[in-house]
mmCIF file as Biopython writes it, N, C-alpha, C and O atoms, coordinates in Angstrom:
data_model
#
loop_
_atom_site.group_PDB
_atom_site.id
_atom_site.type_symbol
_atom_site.label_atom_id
_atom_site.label_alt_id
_atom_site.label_comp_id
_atom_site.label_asym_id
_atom_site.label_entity_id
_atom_site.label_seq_id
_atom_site.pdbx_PDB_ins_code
_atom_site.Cartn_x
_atom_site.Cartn_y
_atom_site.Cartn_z
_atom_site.occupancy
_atom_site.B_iso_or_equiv
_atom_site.auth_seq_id
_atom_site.auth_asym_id
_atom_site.pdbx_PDB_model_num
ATOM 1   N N  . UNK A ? 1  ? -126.111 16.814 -129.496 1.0 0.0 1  A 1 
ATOM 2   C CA . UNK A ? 1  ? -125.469 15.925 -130.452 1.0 0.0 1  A 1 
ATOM 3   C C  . UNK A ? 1  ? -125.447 14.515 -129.861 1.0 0.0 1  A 1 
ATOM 4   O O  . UNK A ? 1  ? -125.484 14.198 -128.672 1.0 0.0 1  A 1 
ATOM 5   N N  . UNK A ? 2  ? -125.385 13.816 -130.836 1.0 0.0 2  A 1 
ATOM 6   C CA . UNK A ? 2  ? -125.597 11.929 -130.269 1.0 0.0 2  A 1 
ATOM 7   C C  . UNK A ? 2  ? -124.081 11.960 -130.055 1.0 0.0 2  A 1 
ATOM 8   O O  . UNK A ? 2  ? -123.209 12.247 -130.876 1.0 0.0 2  A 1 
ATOM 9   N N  . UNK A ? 3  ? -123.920 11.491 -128.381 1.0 0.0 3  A 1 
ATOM 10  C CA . UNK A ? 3  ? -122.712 10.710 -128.229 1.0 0.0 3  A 1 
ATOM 11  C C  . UNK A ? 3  ? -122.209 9.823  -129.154 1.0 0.0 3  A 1 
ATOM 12  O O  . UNK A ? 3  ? -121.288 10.411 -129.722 1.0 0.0 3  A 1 
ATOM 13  N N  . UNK A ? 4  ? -122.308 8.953  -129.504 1.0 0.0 4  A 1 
ATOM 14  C CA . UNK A ? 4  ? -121.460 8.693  -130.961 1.0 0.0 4  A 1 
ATOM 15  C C  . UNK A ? 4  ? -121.074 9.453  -131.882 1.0 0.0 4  A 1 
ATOM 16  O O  . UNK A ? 4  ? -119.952 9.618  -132.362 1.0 0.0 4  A 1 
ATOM 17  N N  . UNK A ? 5  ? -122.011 9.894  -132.102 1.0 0.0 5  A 1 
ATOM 18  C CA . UNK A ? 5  ? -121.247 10.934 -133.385 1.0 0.0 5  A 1 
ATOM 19  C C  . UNK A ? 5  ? -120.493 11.556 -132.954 1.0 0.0 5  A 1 
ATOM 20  O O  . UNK A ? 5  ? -119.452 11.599 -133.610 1.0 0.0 5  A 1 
ATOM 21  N N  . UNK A ? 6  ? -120.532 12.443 -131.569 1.0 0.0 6  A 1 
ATOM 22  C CA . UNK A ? 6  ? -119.590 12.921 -131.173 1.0 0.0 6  A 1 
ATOM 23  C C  . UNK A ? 6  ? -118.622 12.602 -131.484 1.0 0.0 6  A 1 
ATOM 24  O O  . UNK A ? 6  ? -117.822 13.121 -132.261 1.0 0.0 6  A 1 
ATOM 25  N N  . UNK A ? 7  ? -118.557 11.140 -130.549 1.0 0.0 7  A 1 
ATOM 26  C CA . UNK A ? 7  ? -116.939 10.487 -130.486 1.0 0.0 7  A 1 
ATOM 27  C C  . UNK A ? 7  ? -116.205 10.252 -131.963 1.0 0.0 7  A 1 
ATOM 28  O O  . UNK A ? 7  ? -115.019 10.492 -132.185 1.0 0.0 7  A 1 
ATOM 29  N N  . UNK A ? 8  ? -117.090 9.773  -132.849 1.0 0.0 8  A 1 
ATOM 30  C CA . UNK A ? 8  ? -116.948 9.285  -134.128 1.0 0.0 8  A 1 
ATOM 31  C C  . UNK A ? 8  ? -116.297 10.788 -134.848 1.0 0.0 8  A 1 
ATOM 32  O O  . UNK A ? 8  ? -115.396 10.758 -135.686 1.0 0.0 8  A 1 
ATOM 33  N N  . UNK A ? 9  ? -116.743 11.682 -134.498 1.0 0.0 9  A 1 
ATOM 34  C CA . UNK A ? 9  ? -116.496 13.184 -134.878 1.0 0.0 9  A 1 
ATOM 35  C C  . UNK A ? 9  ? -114.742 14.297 -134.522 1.0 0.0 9  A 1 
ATOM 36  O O  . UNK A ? 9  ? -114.064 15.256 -134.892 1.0 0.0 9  A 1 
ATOM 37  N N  . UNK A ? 10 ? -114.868 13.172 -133.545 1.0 0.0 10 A 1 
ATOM 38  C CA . UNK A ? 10 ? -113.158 13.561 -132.324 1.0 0.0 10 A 1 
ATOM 39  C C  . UNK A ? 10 ? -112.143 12.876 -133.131 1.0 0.0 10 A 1 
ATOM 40  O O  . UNK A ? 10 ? -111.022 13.263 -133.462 1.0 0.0 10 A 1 
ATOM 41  N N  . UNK A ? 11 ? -112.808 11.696 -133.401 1.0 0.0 11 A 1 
ATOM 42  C CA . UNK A ? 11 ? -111.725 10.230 -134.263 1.0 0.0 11 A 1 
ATOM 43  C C  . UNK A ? 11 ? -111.838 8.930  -133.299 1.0 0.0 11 A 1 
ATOM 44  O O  . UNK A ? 11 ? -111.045 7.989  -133.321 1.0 0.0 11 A 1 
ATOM 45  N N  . UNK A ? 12 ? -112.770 9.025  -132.596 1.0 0.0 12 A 1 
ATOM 46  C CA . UNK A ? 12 ? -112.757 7.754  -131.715 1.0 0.0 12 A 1 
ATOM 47  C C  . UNK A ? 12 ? -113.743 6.800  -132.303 1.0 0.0 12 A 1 
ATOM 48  O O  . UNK A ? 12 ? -114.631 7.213  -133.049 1.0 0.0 12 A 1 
ATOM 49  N N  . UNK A ? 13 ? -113.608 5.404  -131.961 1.0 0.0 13 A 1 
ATOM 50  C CA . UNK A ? 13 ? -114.671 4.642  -132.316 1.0 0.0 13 A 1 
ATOM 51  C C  . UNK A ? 13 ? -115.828 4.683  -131.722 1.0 0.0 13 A 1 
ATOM 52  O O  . UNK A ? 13 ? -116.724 4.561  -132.556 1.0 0.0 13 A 1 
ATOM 53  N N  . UNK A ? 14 ? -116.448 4.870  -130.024 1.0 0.0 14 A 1 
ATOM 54  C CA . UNK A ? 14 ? -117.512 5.572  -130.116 1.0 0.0 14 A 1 
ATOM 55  C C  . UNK A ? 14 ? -117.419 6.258  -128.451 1.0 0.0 14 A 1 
ATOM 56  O O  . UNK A ? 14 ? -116.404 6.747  -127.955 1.0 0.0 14 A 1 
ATOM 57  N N  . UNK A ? 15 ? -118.343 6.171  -127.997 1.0 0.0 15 A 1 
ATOM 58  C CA . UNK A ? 15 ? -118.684 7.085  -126.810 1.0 0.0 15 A 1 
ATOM 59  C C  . UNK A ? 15 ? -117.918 6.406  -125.617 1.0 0.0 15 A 1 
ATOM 60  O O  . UNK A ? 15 ? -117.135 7.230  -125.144 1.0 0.0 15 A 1 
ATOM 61  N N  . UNK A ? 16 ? -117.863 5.253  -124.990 1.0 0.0 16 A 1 
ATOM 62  C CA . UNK A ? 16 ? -116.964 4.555  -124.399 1.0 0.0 16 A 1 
ATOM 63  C C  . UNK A ? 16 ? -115.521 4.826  -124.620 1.0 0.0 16 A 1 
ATOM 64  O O  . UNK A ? 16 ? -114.890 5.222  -123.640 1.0 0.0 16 A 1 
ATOM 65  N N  . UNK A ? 17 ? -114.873 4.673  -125.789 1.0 0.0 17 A 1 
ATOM 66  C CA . UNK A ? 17 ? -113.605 5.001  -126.126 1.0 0.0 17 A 1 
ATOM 67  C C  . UNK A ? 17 ? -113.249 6.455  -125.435 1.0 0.0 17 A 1 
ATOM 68  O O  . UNK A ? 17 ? -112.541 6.677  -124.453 1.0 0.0 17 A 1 
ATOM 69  N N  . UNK A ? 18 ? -114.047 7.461  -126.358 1.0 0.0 18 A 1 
ATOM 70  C CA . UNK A ? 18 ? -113.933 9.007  -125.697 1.0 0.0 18 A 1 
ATOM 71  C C  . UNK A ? 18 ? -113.545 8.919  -124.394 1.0 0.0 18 A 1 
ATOM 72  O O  . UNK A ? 18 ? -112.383 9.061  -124.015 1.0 0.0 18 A 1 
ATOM 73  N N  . UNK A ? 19 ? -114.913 8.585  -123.381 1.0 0.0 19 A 1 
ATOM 74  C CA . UNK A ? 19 ? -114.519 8.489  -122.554 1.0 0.0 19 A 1 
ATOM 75  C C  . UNK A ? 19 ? -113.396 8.092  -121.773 1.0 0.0 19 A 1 
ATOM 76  O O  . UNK A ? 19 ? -112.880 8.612  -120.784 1.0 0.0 19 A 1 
ATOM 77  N N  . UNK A ? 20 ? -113.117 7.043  -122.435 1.0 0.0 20 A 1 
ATOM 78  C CA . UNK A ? 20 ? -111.705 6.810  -121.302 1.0 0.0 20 A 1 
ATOM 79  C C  . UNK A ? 20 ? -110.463 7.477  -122.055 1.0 0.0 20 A 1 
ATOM 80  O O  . UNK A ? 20 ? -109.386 7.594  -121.470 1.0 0.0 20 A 1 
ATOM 81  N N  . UNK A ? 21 ? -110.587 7.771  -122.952 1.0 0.0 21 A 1 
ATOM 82  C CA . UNK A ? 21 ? -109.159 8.715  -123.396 1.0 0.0 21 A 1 
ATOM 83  C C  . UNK A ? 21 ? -109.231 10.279 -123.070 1.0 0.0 21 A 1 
ATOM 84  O O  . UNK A ? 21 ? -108.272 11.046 -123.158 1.0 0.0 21 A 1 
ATOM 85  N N  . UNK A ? 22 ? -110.947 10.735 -122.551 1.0 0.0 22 A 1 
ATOM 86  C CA . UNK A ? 22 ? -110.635 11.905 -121.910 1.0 0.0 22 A 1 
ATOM 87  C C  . UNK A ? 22 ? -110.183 12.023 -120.174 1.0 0.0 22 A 1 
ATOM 88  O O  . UNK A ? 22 ? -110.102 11.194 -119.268 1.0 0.0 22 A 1 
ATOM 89  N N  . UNK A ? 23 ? -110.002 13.172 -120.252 1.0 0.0 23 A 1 
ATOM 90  C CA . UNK A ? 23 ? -109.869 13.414 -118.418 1.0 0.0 23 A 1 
ATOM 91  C C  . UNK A ? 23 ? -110.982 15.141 -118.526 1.0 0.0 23 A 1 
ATOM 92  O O  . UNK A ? 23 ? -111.183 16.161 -119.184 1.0 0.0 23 A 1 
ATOM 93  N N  . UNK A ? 24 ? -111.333 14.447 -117.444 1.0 0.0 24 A 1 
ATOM 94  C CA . UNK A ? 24 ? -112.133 15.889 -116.763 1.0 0.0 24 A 1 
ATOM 95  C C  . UNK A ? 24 ? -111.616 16.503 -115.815 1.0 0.0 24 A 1 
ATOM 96  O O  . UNK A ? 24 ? -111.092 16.006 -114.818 1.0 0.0 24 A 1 
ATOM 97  N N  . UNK A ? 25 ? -111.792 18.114 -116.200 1.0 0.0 25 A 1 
ATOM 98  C CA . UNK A ? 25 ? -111.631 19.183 -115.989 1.0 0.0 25 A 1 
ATOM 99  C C  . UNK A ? 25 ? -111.968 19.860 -115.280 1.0 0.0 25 A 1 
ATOM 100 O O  . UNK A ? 25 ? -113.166 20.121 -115.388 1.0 0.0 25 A 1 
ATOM 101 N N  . UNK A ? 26 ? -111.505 20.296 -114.581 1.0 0.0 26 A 1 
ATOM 102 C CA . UNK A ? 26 ? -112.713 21.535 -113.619 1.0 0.0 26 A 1 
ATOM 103 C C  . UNK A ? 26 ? -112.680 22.813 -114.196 1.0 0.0 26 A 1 
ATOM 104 O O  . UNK A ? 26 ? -111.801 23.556 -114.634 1.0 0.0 26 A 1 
ATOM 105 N N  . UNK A ? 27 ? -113.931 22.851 -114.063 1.0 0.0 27 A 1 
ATOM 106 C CA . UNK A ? 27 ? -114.760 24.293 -114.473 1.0 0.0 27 A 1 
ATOM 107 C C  . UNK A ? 27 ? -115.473 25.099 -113.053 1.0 0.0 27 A 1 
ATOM 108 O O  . UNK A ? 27 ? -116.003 24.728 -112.005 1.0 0.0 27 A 1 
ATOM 109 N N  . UNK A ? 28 ? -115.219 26.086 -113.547 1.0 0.0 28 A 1 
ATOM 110 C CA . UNK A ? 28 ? -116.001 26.909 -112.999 1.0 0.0 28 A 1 
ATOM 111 C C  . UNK A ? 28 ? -117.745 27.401 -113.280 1.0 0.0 28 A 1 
ATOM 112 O O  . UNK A ? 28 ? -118.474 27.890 -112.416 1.0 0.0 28 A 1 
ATOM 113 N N  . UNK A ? 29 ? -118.053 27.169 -114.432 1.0 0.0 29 A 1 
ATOM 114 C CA . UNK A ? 29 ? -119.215 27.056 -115.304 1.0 0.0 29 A 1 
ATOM 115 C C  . UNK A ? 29 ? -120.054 26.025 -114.618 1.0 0.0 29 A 1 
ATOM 116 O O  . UNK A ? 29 ? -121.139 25.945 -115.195 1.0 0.0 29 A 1 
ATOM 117 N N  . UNK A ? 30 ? -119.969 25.287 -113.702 1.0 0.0 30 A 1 
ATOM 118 C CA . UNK A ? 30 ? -120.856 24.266 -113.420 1.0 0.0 30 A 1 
ATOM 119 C C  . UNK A ? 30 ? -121.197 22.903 -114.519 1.0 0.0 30 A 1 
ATOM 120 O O  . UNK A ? 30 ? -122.003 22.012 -114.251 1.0 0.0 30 A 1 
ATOM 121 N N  . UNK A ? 31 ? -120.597 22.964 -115.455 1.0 0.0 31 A 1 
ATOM 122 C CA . UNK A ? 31 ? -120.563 21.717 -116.123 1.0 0.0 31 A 1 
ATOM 123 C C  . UNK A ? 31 ? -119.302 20.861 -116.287 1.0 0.0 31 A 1 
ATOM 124 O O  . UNK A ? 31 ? -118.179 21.355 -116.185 1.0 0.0 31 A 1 
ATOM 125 N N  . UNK A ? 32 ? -119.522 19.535 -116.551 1.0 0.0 32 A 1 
ATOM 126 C CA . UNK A ? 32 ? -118.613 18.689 -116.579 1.0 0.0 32 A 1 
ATOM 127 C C  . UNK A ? 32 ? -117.635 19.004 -117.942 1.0 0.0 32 A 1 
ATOM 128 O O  . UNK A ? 32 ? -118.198 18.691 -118.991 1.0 0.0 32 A 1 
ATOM 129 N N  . UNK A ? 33 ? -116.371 19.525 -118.090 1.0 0.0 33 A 1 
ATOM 130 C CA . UNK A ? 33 ? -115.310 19.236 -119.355 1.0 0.0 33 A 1 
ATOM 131 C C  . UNK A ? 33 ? -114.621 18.690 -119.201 1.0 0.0 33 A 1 
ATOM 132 O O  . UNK A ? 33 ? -114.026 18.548 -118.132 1.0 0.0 33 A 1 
ATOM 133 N N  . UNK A ? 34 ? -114.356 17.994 -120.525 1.0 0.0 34 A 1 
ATOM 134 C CA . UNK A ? 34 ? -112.897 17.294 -120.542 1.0 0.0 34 A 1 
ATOM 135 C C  . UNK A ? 34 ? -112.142 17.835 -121.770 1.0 0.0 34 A 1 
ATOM 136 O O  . UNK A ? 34 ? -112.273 18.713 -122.622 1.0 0.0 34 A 1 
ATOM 137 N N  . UNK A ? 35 ? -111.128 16.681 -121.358 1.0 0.0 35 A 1 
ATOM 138 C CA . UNK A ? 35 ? -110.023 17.606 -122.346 1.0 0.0 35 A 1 
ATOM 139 C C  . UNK A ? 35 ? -109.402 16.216 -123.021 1.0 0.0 35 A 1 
ATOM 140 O O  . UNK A ? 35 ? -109.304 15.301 -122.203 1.0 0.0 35 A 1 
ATOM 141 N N  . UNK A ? 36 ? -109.054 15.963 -124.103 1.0 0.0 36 A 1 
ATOM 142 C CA . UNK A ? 36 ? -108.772 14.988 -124.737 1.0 0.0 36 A 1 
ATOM 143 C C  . UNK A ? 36 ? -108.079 15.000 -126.041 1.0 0.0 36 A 1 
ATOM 144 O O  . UNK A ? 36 ? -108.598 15.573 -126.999 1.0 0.0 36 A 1 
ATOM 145 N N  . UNK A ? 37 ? -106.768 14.315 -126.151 1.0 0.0 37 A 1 
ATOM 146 C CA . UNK A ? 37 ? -105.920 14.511 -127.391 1.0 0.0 37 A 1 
ATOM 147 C C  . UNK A ? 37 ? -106.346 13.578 -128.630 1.0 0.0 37 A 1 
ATOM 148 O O  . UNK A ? 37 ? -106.212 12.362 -128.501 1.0 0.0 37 A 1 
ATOM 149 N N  . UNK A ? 38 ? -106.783 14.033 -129.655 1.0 0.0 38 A 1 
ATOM 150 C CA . UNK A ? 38 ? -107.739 13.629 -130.816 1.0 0.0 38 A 1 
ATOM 151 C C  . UNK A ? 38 ? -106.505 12.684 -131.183 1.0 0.0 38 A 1 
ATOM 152 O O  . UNK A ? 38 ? -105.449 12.486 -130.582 1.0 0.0 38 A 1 
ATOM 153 N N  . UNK A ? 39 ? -107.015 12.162 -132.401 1.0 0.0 39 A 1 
ATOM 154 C CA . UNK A ? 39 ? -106.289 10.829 -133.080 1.0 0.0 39 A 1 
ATOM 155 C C  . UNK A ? 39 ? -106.036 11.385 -134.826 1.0 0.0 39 A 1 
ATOM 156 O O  . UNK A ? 39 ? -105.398 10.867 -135.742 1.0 0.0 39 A 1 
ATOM 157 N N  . UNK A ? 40 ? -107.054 12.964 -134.738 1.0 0.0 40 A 1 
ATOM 158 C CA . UNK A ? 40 ? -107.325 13.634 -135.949 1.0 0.0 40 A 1 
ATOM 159 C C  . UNK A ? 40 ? -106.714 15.163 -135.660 1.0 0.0 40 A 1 
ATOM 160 O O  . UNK A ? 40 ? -106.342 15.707 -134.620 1.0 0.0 40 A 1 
ATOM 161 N N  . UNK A ? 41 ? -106.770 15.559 -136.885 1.0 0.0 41 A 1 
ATOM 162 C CA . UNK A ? 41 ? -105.806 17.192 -137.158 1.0 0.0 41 A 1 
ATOM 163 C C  . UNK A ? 41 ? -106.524 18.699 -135.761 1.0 0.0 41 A 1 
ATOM 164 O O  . UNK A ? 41 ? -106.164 19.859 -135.563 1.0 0.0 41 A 1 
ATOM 165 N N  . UNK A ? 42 ? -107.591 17.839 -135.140 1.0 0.0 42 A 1 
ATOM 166 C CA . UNK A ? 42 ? -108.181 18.848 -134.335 1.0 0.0 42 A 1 
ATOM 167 C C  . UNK A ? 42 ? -107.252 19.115 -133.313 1.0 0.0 42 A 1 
ATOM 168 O O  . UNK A ? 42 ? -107.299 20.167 -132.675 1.0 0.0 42 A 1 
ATOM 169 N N  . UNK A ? 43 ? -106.026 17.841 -133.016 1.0 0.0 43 A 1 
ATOM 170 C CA . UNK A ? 43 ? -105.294 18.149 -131.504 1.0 0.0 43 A 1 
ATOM 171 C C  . UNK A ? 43 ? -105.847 18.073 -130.407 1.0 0.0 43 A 1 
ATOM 172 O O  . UNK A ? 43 ? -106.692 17.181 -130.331 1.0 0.0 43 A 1 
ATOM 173 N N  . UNK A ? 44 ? -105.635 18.872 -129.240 1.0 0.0 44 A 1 
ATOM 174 C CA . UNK A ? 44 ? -106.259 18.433 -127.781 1.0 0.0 44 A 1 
ATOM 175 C C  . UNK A ? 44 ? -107.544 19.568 -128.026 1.0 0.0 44 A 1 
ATOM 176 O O  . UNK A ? 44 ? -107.581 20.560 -128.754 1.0 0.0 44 A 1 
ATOM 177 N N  . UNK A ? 45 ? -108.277 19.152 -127.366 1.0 0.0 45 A 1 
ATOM 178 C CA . UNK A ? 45 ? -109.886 19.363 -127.287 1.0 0.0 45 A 1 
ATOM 179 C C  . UNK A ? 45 ? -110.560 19.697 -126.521 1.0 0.0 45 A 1 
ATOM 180 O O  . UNK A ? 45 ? -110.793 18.835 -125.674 1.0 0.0 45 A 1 
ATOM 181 N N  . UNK A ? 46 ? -111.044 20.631 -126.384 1.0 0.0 46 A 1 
ATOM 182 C CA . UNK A ? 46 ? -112.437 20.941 -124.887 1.0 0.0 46 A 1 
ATOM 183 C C  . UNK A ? 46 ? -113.599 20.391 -125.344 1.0 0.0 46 A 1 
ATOM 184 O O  . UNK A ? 46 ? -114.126 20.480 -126.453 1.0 0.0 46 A 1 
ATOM 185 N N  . UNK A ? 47 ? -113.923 19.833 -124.393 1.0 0.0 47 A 1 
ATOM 186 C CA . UNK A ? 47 ? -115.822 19.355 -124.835 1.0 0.0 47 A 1 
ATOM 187 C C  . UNK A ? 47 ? -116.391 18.966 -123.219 1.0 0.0 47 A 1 
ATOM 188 O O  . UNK A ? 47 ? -115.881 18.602 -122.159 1.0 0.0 47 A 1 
ATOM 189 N N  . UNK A ? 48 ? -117.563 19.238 -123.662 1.0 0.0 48 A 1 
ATOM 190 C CA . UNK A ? 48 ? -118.643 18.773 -122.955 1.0 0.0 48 A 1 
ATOM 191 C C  . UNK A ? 48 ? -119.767 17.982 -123.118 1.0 0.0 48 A 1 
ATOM 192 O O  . UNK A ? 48 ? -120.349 17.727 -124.173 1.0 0.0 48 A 1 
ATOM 193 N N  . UNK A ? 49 ? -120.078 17.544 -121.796 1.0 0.0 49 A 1 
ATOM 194 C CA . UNK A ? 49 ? -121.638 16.480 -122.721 1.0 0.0 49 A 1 
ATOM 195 C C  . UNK A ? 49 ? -122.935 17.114 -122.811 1.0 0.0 49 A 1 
ATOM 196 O O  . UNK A ? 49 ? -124.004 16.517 -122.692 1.0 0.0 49 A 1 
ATOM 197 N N  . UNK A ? 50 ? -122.776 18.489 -123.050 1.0 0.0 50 A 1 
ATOM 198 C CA . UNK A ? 50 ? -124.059 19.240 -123.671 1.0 0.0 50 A 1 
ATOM 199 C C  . UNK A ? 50 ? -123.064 19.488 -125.057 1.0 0.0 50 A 1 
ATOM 200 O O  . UNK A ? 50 ? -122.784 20.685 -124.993 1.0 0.0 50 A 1 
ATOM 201 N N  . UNK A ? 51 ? -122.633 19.112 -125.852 1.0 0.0 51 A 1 
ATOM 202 C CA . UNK A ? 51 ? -122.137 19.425 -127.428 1.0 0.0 51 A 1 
ATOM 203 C C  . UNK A ? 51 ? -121.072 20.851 -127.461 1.0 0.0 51 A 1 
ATOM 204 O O  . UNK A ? 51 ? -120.542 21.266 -128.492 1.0 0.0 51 A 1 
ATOM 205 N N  . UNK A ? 52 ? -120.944 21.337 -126.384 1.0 0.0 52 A 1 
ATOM 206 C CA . UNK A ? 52 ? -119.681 22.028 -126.938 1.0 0.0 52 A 1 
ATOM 207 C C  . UNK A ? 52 ? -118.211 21.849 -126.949 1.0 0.0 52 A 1 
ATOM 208 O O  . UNK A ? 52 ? -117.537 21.509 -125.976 1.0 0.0 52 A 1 
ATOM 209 N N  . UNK A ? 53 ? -117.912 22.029 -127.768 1.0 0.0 53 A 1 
ATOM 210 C CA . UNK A ? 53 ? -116.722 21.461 -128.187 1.0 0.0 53 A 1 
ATOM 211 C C  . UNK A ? 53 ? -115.307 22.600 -128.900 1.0 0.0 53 A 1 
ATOM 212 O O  . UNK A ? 53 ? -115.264 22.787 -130.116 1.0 0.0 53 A 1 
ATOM 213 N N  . UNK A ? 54 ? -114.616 23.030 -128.276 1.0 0.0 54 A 1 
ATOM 214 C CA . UNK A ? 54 ? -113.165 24.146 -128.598 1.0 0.0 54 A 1 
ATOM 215 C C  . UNK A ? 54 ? -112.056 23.212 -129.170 1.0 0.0 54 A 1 
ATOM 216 O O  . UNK A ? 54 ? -111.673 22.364 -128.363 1.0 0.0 54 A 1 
ATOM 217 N N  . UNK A ? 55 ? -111.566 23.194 -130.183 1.0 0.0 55 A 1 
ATOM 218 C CA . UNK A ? 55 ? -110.615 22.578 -131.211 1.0 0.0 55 A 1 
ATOM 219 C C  . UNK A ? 55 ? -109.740 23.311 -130.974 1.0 0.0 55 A 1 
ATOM 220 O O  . UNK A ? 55 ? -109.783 24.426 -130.455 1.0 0.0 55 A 1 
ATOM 221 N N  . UNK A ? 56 ? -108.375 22.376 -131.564 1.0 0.0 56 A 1 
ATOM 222 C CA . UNK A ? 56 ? -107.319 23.070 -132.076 1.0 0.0 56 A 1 
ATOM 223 C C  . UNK A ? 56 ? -106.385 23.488 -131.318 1.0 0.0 56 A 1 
ATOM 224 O O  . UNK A ? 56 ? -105.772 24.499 -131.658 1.0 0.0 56 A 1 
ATOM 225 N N  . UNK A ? 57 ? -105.988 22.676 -129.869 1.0 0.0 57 A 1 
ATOM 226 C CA . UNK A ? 57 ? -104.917 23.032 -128.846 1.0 0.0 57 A 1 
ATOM 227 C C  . UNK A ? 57 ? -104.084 22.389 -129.185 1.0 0.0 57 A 1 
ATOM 228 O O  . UNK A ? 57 ? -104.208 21.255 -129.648 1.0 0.0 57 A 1 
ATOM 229 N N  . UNK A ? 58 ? -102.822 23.136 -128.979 1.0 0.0 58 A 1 
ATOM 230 C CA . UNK A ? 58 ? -101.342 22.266 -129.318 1.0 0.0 58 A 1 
ATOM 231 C C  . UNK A ? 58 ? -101.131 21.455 -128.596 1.0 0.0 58 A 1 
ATOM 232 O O  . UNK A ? 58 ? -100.592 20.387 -128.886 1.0 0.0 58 A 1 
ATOM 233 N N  . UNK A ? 59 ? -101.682 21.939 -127.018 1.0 0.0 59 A 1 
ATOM 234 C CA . UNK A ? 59 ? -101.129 21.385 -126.166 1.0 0.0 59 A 1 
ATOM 235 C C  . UNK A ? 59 ? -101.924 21.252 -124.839 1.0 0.0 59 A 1 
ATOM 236 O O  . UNK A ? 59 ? -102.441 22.290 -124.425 1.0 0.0 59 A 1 
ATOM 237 N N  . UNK A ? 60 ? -102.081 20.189 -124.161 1.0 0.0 60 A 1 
ATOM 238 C CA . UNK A ? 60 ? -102.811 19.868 -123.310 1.0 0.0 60 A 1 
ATOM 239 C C  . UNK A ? 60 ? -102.664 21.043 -122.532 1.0 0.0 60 A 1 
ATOM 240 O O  . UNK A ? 60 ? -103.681 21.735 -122.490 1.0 0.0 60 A 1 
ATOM 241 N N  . UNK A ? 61 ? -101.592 21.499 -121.848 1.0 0.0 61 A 1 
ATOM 242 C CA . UNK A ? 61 ? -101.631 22.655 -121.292 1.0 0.0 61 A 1 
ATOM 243 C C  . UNK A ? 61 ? -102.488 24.276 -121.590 1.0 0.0 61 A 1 
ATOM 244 O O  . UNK A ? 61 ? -103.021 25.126 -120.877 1.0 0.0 61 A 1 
ATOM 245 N N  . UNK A ? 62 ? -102.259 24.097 -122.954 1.0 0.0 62 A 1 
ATOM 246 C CA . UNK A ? 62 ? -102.936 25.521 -123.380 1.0 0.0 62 A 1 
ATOM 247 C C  . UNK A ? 62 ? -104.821 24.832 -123.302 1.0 0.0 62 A 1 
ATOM 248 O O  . UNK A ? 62 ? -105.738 25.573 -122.946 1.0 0.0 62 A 1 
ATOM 249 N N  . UNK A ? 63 ? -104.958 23.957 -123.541 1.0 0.0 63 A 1 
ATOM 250 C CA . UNK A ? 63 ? -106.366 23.565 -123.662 1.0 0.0 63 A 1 
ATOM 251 C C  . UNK A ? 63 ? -106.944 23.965 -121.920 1.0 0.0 63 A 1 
ATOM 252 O O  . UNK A ? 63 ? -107.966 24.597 -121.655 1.0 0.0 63 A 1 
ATOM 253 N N  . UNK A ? 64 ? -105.606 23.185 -120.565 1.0 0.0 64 A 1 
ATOM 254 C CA . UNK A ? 64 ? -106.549 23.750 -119.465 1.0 0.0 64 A 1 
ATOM 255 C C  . UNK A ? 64 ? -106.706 25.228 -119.278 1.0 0.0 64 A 1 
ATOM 256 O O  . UNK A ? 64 ? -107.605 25.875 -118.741 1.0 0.0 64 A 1 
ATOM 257 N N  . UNK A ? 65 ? -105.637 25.575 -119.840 1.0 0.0 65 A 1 
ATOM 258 C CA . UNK A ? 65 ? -105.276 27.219 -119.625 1.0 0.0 65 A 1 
ATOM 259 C C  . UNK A ? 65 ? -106.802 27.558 -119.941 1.0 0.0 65 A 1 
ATOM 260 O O  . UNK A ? 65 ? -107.574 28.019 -119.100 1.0 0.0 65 A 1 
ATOM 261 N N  . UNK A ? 66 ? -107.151 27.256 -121.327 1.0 0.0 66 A 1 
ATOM 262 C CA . UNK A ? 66 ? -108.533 27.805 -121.799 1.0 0.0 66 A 1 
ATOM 263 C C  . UNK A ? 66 ? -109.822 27.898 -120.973 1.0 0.0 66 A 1 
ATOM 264 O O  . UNK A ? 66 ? -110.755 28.625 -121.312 1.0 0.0 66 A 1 
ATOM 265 N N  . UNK A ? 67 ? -109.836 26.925 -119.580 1.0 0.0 67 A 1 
ATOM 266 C CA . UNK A ? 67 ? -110.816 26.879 -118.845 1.0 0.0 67 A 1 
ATOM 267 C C  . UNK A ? 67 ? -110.737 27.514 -117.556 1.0 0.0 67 A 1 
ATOM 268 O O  . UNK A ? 67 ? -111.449 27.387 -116.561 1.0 0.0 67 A 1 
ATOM 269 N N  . UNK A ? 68 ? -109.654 28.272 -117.796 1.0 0.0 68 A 1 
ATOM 270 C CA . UNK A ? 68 ? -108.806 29.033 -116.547 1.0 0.0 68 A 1 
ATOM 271 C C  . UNK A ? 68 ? -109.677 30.435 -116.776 1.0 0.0 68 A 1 
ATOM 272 O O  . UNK A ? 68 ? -109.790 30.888 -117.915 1.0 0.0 68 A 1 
ATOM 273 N N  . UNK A ? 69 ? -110.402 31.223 -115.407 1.0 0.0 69 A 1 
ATOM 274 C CA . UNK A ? 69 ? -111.375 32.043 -115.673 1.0 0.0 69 A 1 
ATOM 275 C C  . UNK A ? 69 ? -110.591 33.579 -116.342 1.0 0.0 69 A 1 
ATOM 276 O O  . UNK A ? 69 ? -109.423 33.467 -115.971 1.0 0.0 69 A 1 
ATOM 277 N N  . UNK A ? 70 ? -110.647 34.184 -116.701 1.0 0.0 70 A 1 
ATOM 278 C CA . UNK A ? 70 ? -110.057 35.433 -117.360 1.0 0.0 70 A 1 
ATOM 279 C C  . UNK A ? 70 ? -110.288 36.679 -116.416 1.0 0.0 70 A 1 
ATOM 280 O O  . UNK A ? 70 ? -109.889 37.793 -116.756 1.0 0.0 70 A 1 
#
């Protein structure tokens, strides 16, 4: 997915913005996530910069929980 759209997709104005309103995450997966509280009904957010993207956390906490290995 085009970084802009991305961001444009989260509620940000574009890929710069994202960026600095996310924080990254550590994974265990070997890729970079962050986690970031939307401006839109999605709430806090998992994403990555290969396009995946987990919606719909209440809460920053439950979003790291989500990257916490099972």
């Amino acid at each position: 997915m085009d970084r802009n759209l991305l961001a444009s997709h989260l509620g940000f104005l574009d890929w710069r913005q994202l960026l600095a309103a996310s924080e990254r995450v550590p994974s265990e997966d070997g890729r970079i996530w962050y986690a970031v509280q939307t401006p839109t009904w999605y709430g806090w957010v998992l994403w990555n910069t290969e396009g995946d993207v987990y919606f719909h956390f209440e809460t920053r906490s439950r979003a790291l929980r989500a990257m916490q290995p099972s």
